[in-house]
C-alpha positions in Angstrom: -116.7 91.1 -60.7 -117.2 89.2 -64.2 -117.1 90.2 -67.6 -120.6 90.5 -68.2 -121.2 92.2 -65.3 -118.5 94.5 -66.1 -119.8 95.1 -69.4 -123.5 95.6 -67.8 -121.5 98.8 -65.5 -120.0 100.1 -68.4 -122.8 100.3 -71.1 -125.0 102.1 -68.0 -121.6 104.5 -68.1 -121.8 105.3 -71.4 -125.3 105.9 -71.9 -125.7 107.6 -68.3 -122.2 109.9 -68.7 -123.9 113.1 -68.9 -126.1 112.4 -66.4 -123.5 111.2 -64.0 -121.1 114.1 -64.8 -123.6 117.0 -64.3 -124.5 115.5 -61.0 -121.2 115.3 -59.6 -120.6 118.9 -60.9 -124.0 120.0 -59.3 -122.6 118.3 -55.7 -119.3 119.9 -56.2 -120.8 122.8 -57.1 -123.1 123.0 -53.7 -120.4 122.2 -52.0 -118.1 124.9 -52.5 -121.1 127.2 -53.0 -121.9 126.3 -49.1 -118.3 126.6 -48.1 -118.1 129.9 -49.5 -121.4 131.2 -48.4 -120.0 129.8 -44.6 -117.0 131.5 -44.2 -118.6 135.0 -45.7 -121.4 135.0 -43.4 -118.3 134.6 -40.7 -117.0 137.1 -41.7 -119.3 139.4 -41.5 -119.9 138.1 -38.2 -116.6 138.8 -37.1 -116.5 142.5 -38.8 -120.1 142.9 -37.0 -118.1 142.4 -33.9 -115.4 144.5 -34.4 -117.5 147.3 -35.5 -119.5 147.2 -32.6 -116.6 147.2 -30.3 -115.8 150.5 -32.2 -119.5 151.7 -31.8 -119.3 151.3 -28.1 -115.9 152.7 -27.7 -117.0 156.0 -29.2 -120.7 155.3 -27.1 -118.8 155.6 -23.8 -116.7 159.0 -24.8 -119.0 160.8 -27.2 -120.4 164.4 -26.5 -123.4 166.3 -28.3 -120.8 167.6 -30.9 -120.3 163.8 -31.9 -123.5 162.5 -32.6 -123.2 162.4 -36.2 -120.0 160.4 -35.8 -122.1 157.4 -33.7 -124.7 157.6 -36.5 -121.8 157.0 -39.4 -120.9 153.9 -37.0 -124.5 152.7 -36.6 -125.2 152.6 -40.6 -121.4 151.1 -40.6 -123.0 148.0 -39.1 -126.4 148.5 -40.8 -124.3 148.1 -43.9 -122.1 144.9 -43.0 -125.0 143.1 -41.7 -128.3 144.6 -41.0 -129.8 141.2 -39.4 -126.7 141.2 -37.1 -127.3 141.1 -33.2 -124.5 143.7 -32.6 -126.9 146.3 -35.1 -129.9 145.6 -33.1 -127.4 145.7 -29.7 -126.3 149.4 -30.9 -129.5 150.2 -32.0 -130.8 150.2 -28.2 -127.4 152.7 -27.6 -128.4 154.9 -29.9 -131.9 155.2 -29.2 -130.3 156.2 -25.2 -128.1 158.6 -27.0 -131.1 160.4 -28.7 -132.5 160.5 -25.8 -129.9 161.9 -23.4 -129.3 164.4 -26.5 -133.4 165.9 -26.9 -133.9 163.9 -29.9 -137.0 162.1 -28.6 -138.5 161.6 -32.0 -135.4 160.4 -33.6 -135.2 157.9 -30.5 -139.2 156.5 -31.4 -138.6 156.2 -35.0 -135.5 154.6 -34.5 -137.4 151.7 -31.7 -140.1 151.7 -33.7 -138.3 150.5 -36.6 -136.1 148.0 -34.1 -139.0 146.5 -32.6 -140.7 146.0 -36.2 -138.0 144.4 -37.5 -137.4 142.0 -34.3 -141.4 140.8 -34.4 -140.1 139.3 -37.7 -137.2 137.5 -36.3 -137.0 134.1 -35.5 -136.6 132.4 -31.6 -133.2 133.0 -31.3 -134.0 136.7 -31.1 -137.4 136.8 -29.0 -134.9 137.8 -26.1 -134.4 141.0 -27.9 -137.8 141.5 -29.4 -139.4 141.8 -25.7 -136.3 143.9 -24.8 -137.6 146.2 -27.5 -141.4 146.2 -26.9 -140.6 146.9 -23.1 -138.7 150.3 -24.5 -141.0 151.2 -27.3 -143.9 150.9 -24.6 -141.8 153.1 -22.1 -141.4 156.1 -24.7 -145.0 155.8 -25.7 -146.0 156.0 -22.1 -143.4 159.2 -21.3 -145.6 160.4 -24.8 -148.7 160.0 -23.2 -149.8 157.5 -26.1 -151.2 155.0 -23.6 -153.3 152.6 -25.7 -150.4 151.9 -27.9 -148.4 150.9 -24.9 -150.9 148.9 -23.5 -151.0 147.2 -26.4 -147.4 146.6 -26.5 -147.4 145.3 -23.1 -150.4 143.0 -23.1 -148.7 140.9 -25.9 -147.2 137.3 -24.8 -143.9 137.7 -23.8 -141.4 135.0 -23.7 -139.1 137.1 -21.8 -139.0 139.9 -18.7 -142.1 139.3 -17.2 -141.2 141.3 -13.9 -140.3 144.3 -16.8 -143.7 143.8 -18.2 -145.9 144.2 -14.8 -143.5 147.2 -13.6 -144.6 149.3 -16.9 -148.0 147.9 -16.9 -147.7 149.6 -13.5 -146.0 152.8 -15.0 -149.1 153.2 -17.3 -151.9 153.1 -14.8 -149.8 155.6 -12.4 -149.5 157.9 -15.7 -153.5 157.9 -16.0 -153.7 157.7 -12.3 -155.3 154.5 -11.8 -153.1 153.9 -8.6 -155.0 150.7 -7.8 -154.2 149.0 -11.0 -150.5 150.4 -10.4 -150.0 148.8 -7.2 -151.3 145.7 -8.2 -148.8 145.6 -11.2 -146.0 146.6 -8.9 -146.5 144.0 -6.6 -147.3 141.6 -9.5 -143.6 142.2 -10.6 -142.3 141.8 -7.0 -143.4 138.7 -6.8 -142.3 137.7 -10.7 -138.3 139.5 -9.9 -135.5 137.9 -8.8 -133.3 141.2 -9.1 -133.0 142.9 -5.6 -132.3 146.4 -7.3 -135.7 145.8 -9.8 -137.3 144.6 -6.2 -136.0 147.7 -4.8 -137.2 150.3 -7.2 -140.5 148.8 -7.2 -140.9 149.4 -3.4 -139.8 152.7 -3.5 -142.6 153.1 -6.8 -145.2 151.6 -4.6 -144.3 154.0 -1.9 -144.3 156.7 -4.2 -148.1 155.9 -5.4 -148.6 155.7 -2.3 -147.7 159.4 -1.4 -149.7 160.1 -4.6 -152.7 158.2 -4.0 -153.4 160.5 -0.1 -152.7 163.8 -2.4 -155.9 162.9 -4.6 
């Protein structure tokens, strides 16, 4: 390089210091800011695991006297990382656990709030969002509130088709629309690839079927 264009780099130096200087500290800056913001939102990755491993352990031992405890460790992981896949995996334990315990209303609330929040999620969660629809539509059906299952279940799915058609078929046995029902049952015969699914739908169809020469 000559002198003059030496000089040239030099006088755009000077005059463009600041310039220069605040960008480089604005790269650096983004930088570490990323590199930070990476290895926290691993960590509460990994402490969403482990807390779930701790859910689950005391999910397969607890008794009615416990319940409280496997709250504490749901709003554990509600508290780490409330967009976490282990809190929305737990949340579908604890809604069994209200359940199995009388706590039916606890157990809607709870999915209600699960499936809101998953209809706001982005693709890498649809998997879970129609999980949840197919379980918030199976309490409102035990609750008698048909039209808002129907609903539920007459949304697009991207996932458990065979699921959908069997509770489509559960809610027109409920009202005892058995026609309907058997042509959702065998809808989701044809949609399964799960012999025990395939299997409890032929023992619902011959249930309906018992049902259907009582009316």
């Amino acid at each position: 390089m000559d002198s003059l264009n030496m000089e040239k780099l030099f006088e755009f130096l000077k005059k463009n210091f600041l310039s220069l200087f605040l960008g480089i500290i604005l790269i650096v800056s983004s930088l570490i800011f990323y590199v930070i913001y990476s290895t926290n939102q691993k960590n509460k990755t990994y402490a969403s695991q482990e807390l779930y491993e701790r859910y689950l352990n005391k999910f397969s031992t607890y008794d009615a006297s416990e319940l409280n405890n496997l709250e504490i460790k749901l709003n554990e992981l509600k508290n780490n990382n409330p967009n976490s896949i282990y809190y929305y995996l737990a949340n579908f334990y604890q809604v069994k656990v209200y359940f199995e315990n009388d706590e039916e209303l606890k157990a809607l609330d709870l999915m209600q709030e699960l499936n809101l929040t998953l209809e706001g999620e982005n693709s890498k969660k649809y998997f879970l969002r129609d999980l949840s629809r197919i379980r918030l539509a199976s309490i409102f059906i035990d609750f008698e509130r048909t039209e808002e299952a129907r609903e539920i279940l007459e949304k697009s799915f991207s996932f458990y088709e065979a699921l959908r058609l069997e509770k489509l078929g559960d809610l027109e046995k409920s009202i005892f629309n058995y026609k309907m029902a058997q042509n959702y049952y065998e809808m989701a015969i044809q949609e399964s690839d799960n012999q025990t699914q395939i299997n409890m739908l032929n023992f619902k169809l011959s249930s309906l079927a018992s049902a259907s020469n009582e009316n």
